[in-house]
N, C-alpha and C positions, 0 to 999 in steps of 0.2 A: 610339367616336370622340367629340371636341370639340371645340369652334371653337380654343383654345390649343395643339394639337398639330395639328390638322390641316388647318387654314384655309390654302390655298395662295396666299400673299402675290402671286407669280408671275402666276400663272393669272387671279388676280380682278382685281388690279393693269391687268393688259394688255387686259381683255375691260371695265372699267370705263372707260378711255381712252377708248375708241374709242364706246362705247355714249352718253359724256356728249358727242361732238362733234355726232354725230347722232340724239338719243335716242328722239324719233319712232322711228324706223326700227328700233331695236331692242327697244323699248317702246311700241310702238301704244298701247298701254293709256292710256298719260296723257296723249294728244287729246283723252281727254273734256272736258278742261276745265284750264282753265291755273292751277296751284298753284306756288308758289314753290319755291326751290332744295330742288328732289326729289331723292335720292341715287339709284344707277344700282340698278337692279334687279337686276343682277348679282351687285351686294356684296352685297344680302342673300337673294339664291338661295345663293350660296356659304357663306353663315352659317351659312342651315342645314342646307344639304346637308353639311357639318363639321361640324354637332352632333349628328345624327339619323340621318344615313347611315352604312352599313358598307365605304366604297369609296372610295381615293381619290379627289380632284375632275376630276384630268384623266379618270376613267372615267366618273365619276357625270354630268358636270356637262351631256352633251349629250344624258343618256337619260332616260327615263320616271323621274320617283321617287312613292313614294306613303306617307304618311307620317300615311296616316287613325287618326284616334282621338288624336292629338296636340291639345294647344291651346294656340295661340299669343297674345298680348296685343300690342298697343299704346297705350299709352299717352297718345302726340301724334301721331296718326293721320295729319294733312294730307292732302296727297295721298296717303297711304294705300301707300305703295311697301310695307314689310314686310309687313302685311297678302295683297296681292293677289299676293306671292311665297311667301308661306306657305299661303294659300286654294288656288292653282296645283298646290300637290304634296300636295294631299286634309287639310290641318290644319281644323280647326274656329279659326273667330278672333273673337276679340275687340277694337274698336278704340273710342276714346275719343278727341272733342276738344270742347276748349267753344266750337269757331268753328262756329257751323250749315251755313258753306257746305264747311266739311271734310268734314261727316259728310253732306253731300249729294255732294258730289262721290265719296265711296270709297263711296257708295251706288247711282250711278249705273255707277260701274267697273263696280261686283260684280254686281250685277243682273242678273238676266236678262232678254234684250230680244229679241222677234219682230222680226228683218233685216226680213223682207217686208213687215211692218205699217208699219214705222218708212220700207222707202223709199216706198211708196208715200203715207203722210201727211207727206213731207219734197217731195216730186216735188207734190201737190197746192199744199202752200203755195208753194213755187217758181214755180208757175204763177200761181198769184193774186196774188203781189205783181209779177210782171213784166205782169200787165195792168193793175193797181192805179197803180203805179208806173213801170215800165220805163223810158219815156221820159225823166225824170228823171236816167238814166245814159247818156245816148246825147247825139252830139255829130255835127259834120260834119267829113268829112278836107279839109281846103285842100289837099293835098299831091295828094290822086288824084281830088279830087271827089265821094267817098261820101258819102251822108248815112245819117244813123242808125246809125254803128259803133259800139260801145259803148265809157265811158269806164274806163279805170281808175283813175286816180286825181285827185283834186281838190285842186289847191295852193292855201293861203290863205297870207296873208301879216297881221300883225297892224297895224293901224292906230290913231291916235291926231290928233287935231287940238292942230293947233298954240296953246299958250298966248296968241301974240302975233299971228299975222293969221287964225287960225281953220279952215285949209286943210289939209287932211287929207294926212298922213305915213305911208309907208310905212317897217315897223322889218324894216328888211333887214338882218339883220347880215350875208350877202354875197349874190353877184346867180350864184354857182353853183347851178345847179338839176343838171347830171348832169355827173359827169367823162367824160372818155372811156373805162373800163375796159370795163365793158358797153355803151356806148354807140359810135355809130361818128364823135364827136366830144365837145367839149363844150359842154354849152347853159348860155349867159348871158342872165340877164334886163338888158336893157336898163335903165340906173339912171333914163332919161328919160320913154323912151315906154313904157318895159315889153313891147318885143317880144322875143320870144324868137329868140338869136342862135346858130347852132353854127358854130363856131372849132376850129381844129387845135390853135392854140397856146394856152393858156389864160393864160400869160405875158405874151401881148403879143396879147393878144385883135381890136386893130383898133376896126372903129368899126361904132355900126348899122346893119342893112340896110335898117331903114324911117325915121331919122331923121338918122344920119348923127354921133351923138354918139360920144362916145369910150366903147370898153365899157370896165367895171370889175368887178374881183372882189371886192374888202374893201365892204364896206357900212357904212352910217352906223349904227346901231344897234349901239351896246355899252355894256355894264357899266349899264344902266341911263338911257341920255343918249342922243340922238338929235336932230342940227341938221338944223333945218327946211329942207329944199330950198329952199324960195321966197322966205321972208325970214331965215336964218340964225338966227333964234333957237334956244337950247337949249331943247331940252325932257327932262323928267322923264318913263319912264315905269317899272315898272306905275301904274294911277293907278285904288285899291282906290273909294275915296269916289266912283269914276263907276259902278263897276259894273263887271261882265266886262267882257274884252278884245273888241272887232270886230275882224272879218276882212275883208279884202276876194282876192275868188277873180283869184288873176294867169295862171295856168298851170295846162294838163289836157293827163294822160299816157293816149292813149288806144291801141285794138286796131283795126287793120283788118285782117279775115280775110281779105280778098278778096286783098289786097297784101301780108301778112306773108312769107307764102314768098320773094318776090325784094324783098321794103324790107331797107336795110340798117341795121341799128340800130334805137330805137324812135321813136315816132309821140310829137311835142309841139307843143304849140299855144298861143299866146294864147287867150283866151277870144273866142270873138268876141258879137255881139248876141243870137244865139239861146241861147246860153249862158248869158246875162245875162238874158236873159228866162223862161228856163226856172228860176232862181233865186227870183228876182222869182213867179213862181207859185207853186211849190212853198211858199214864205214866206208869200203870202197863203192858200193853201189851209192850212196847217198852223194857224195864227192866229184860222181859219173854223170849226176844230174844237174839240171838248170831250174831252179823251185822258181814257181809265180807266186803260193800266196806266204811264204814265208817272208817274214818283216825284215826290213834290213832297217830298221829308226835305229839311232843312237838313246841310250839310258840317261835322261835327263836329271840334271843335277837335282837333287832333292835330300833332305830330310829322311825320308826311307831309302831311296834309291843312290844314297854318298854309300850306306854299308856295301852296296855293290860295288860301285867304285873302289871301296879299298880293297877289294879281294882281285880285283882285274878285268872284272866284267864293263864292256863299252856300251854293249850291241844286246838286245834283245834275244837273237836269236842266240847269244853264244852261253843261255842260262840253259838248254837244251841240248842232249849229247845226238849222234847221228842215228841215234835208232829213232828217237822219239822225234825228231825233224823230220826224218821218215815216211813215219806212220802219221805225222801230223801235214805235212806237203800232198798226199795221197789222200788224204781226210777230205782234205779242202777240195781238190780237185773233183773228187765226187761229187762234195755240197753242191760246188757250183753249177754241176749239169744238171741239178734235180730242177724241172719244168713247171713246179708247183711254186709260189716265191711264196706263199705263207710258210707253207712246209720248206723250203730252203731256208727260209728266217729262224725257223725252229730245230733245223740241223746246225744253222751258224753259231744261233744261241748255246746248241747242247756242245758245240767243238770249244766256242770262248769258256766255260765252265768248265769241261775237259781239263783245260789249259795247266788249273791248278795242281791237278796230279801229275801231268805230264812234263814234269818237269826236272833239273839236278838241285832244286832248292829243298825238294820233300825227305822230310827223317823219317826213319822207323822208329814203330814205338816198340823198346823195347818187352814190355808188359803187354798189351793189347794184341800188337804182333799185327800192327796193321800200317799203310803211309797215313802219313801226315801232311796234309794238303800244305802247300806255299803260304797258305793264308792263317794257316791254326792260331797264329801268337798277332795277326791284323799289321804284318810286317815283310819285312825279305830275311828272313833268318837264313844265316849262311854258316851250314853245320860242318862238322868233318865228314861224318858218313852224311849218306844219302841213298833216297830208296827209289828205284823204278818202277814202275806200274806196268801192269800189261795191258798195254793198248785196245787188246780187243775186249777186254773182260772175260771171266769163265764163268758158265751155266753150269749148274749141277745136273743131275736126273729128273730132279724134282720143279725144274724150271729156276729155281733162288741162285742168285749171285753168289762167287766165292770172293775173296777178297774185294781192295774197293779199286776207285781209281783208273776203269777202264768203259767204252762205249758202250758195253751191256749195264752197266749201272748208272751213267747217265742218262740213260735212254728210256733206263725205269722208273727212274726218280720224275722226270720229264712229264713220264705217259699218267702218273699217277699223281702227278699235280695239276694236268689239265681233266684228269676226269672230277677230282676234287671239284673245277671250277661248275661244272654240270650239277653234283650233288655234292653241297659241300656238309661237313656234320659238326657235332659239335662233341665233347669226353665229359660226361659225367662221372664224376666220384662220391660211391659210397662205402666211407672206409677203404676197405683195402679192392674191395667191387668198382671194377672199370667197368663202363658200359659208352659203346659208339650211338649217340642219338644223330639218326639221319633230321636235317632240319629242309625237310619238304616245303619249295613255292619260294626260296632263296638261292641263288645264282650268281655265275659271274660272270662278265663280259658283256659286250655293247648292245649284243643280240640273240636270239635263241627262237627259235622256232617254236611258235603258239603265243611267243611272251610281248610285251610294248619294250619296244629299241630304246636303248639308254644313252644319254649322250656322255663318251670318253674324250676329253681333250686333255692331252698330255704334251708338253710343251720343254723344249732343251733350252730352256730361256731362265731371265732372272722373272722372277717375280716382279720386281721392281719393275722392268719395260712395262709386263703384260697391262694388255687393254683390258681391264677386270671394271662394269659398270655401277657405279657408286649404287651400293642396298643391293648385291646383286646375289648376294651371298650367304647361304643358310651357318651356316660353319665353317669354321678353321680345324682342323686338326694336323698338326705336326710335330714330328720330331726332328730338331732343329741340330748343325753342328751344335758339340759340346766343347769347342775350343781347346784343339791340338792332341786329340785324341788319336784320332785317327787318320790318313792322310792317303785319304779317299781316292782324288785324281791320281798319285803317284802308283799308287798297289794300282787300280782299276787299268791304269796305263799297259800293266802288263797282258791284260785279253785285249785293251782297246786296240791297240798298232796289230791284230792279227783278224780278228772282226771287221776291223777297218778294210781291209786289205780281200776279204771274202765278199762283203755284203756294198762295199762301194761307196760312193761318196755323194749319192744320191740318199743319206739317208741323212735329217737333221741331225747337225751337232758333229759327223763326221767329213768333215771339210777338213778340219784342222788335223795337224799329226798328233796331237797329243789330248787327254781328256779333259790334264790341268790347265783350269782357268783362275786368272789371276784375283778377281770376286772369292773367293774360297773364303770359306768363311774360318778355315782353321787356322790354329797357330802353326806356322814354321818359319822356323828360322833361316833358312835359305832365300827363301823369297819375303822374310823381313814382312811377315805380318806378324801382329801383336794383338795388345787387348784392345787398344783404338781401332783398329779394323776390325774385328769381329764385333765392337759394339757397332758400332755405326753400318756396316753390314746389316748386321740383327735389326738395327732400326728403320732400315728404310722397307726391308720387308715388312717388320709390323706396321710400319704408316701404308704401304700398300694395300697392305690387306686391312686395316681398320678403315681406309676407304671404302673397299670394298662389302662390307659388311652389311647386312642389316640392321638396324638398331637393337641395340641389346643382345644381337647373336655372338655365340662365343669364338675366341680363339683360346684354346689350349692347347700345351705342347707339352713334352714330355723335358725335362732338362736333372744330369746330377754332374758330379765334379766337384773332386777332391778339396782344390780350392776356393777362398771365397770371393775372389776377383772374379771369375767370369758370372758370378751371381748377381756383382755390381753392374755388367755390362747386361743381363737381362733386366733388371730393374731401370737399369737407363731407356732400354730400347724399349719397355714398355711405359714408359712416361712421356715419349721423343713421339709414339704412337696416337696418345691420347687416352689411351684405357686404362682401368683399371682392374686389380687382381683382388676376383670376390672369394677365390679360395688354392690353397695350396695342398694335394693330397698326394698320400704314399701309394704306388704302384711297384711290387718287385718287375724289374723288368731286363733283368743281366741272369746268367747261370754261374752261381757262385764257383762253380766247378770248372769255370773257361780259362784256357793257360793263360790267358793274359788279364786275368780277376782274377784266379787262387793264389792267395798269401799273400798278396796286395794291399790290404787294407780298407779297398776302394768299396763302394757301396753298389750294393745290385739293387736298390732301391730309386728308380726314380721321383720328384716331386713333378705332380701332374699341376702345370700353372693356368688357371680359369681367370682370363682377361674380358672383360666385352667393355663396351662405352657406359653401360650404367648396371647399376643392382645394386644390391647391401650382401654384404657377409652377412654369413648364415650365423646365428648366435654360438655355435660349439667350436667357430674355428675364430674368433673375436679372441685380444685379451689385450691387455694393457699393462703387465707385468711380466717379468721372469717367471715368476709362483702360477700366473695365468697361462702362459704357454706351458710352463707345466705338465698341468692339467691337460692341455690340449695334446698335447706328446703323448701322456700317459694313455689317454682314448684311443691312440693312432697306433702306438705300439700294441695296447690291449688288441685291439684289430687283426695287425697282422702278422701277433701271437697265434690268436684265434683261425688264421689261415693255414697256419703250418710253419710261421718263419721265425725265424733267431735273429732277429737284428743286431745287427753288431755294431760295432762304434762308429764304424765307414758309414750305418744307414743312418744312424742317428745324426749324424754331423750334418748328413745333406739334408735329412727332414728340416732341423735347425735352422739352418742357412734356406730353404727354399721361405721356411714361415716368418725370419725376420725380413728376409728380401720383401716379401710383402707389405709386413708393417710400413716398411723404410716409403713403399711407392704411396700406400696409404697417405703418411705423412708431407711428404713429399709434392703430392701430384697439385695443388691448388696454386704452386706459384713455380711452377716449374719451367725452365727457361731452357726449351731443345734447341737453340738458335746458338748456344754456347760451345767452342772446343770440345772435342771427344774428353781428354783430359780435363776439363775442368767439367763437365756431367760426371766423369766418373767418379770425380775427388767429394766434389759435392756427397754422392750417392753414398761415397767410401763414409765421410764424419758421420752421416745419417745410421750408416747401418753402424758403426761404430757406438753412436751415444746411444745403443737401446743398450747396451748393457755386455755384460762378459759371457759373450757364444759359447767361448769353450769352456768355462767355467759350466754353463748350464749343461751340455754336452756330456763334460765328464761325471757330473752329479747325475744325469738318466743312465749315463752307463752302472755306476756305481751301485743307482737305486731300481731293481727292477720292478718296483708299485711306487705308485704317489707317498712320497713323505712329505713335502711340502722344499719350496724355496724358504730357505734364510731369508729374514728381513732385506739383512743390510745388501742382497743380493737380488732386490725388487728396485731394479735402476730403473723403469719407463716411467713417465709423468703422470700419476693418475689421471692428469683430466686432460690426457690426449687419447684416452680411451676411445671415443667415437673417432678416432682418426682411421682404424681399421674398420671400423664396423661400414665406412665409407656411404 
């Protein structure tokens, strides 16, 4: 078998879908710790059970496989998904990234962890910081009279004083705090007094209940400008030359257990005096202290980390207000005493992941009614309001977590990705019928009692150093940067300088103060990389690894993007390799529904690229015309119609661009000169893919035409009799 002939487009198409809407749930594993757009574990179970298996995938794909004595590579590890699906079905792996918190994270996946060590030193610390702290997340109900119910969540709101009578401004860009969808109305802050109102109609809101002002939705806060309530003046803000932004706490979404059963909707409050005094402490006790593992780095200039900059932020520590320094300086502390160093790797890990909620960068949603981690939009979003998390987390009756964002939910998330690793399963769907297939005599991690030891090398290295022994290598599977997408070391920086700081400098990769290395394979403009760097980048890891290879084993990667230039730089880098590409296939592998994909444009469709040093294209994915890809389009769509998917123009455009990037290397690879300037490989590559013919012409005629009508003649630009140039 191969992935070009028997990779079921159908099968992985539809179990990818459905796995990227909920991936938790089909992939426990990657709880450990939050890594950027991860491709579905699915696609690349299905890789390889199509390259190594003897069985179709509808048989294979929901039973035991074991495929020991193989060794798999990765190249740009991240989260580490091809890895921990090829470790799964008994391979020996290999993985490489030069980000140190990659190769901490696919170190902690893999690893093997004592359940019963870990909850019992997760259960201890739990307990110490809520006698330590507790009180700190606890509030009183005005609604029923309870005191001490614990808080979920803490709204700030950003403030500034007025340029012209000195009087402090509230930057509300609107006074909705919750719609009614989850809620059993909606709550407006009062633009006056600041009480919190809930209204039926949010349209015609009415007037306060405690002052009697007219409510409002739209807030004075936009685009930068903000007139002063009190005396009208404009004001300017972010305002960098003062220093970070203040907060001031307007609104807290709390839990009463006692009442939840018959309250209708959820539990909101003004803050009231003990609130404001519990703040007020917390503030001076924190100020009282001398913190060891809280970071004192500078925010290094970057591409994501400049929007910090303009708002006033320098220092790491000052994205974090004094409760949450707090309870995170107290955290650490604990980590560090626990006498277990597996189980303290596993506390570091679940505090760096922490990170994200514990922050003044997180919004509330106003719909959901929940925080929104640092990371949702794969950036440093710097909102007006901002939401706090409660530190300890709150348990119901029933053992279930209430809200998110605090060490009872990471702990769980934690506990139930490493039992996953023991028995991991697999979701079958029939229609609207879910069913969990446990898949018995499949594992993960280095070792396990009864079973043969697996060898894990995971490595903070480039590819390119590693010692890899020529034919040494069963496969490649990776998903490679996709060129300035996402800017991985900068976000990552944010857990790395406090991890760093817990787990010490004994650990590879953490030496240095920061995670950005200058090899990055992404675009940014800060550090003035382009498309010449990330091709040539790209290239030397493919010649790495096509060293490394077996004859005829594959390398495949996952690659999409919007435009067509970083498609000339994997065509370059795979020609500069020596291989060539025997098939290009559609994978959905994004959730249409992610803030940063919805109304985009962009394609949640991956092209899965199948390189080795020899083969033939399979006859279905050959063509030598417009009118013949086609044909081939129309197959691929029909597919993954057939899955469940709506492809939209985003997907078609990258299918397009993935199937002629190949033609081009096709054509291409026989007198190919990698000895030549970045720029002039790329220019080359650029005429080539240019002379097949008009992309988006073809493009916009599949959007248009949803079945085969055929290409127009005059619209059949490739040379009939370069036809065997793809068929390779």
């Amino acid at each position: 078998m191969n992935i070009e002939n028997d990779f079921d487009i159908s099968l992985i198409a539809s179990l990818a879908l459905k796995e990227k809407q909920i991936q938790q749930n089909y992939r426990p594993i990657i709880a450990v710790h939050k890594w950027f757009a991860r491709r579905p574990g699915t696609l690349f179970r299905g890789l390889i059970l199509a390259e190594f298996g003897n069985r179709p995938l509808t048989e294979s794909y929901f039973e035991a496989n074991d495929f020991s004595g193989r060794v798999i590579a990765d190249p740009f590890m991240g989260g580490g998904t091809p890895l921990i699906e090829a470790n799964r079905v008994g391979c020996d792996i290999v993985g490489f990234d030069i980000n140190p918190m990659a190769t901490w994270i696919v170190r902690e996946e893999v690893g093997h962890l004592d359940l019963e060590a870990y909850r019992k030193a997760s259960a201890g610390l739990l307990a110490r910081l809520q006698q330590e702290i507790g009180a700190a997340y606890r509030t009183d109900c005005p609604r029923y009279g309870d005191t001490g119910v614990p808080v979920k969540y803490f709204l700030w709101v950003k403030v500034v004083d007025c340029h012209q009578c000195g009087q402090q401004i509230d930057l509300f860009p609107g006074y909705l705090l919750a719609d009614d969808t989850r809620h059993s109305a909606n709550v407006l802050v009062c633009s006056v007094c600041g009480e919190l109102n809930e209204v039926a109609d949010a349209r015609h809101p009415g007037q306060c209940f405690g002052c009697a002002s007219a409510l409002v939705i739209e807030g004075p806060a936009k685009r930068g400008r903000c007139a002063c309530p009190h005396c009208g003046a404009d004001n300017a803000y972010a305002r960098p030359d003062q220093g970070p932004p203040l907060h001031r706490l307007f609104a807290i979404e709390y839990f009463n257990p006692k009442h939840h059963g018959r309250h209708k909707g959820r539990f909101f409050k003004k803050p009231d005096a003990n609130d404001l005094k519990q703040v007020e402490a917390v503030t001076r006790r924190w100020r009282s202290m001398s913190p060891t593992f809280v970071p004192h780095q500078e925010i290094l200039p970057g591409d994501e980390t400049d929007r910090l900059h303009r708002w006033g932020y320098r220092f790491y520590r000052e994205l974090f207000n004094e409760r949450q320094l707090l309870g995170l300086e107290l955290s650490c502390r604990q980590i560090a005493e626990t006498g277990d160093e597996r189980v303290r790797h596993a506390l570091a890990t679940n505090l760096s992941d922490l990170l994200r909620y514990q922050n003044m960068l997180c919004r509330y949603d106003t719909t959901a009614l929940k925080s929104l981690d640092i990371f949702s939009v794969h950036g440093f979003p710097v909102g007006l309001v901002e939401c706090e998390s409660n530190l300890l987390g709150i348990v119901n009756g029933n053992g279930a977590n209430v809200g998110s964002g605090g060490w009872t939910n990471i702990i769980e998330k934690y506990t139930r990705a490493k039992r996953y690793c023991d028995a991991p399963f697999e979701v079958r769907h029939d229609g609207r019928r879910k069913t969990t297939v446990p898949v018995h005599g499949e594992w993960i991690g280095e070792r396990r009692s009864g079973s043969a030891t697996r060898s894990v090398t995971l490595r903070c290295a480039s590819s390119t150093t590693a010692n890899l022994l020529p034919s040494s290598l069963d496969a490649v599977f990776t998903d490679p940067p996709y060129f300035g997408n996402v800017q991985y070391g900068e976000l990552m920086d944010f857990c790395y300088v406090w991890l760093r700081r817990l787990v010490g400098e004994e650990t590879e990769g953490f030496l240095l103060p920061s995670s950005r290395a200058p090899e990055e394979l992404t675009g940014n403009a800060t550090q003035a990389r382009g498309i010449e760097h990330f091709t040539d980048g790209l290239a030397a890891v493919w010649r790495a690894m096509s060293r490394a290879l077996k004859p005829g084993a594959p390398l495949a990667f996952t690659f999409h993007h919007n435009r067509i230039e970083p498609y000339h730089s994997v065509g370059v880098a795979i020609l500069d390799a020596g291989l060539i590409c025997l098939a290009t296939l559609p994978c959905p592998a994004e959730m249409g529904g992610s803030i940063h994909i919805h109304g985009t444009g962009s394609s949640i469709v991956d092209t899965i690229f199948v390189c080795r040093t020899q083969g033939c294209t399979r006859p279905g994915q050959a063509f030598g015309s417009l009118g013949e890809l086609e044909t081939v389009m129309q197959a691929e769509l029909s597919m993954l119609r057939k899955a469940g998917m709506k492809p939209t123009a985003g997907d078609i455009r990258c299918m397009v661009f993935g199937h002629l990037a190949r033609y081009a290397i096709g054509r291409l690879r026989q007198n190919w000169e990698g000895t030549l300037p970045a720029s002039a490989r790329l220019e080359r590559f650029a005429r080539m893919f240019a002379s097949l013919g008009d992309a988006q012409w073809l493009i916009d005629h599949l959007v248009a035409a949803p079945t085969f009508s055929g290409v127009p003649r005059q619209m059949q630009l490739f040379p009939q009799d370069d036809r065997d140039a793809v068929s390779l």
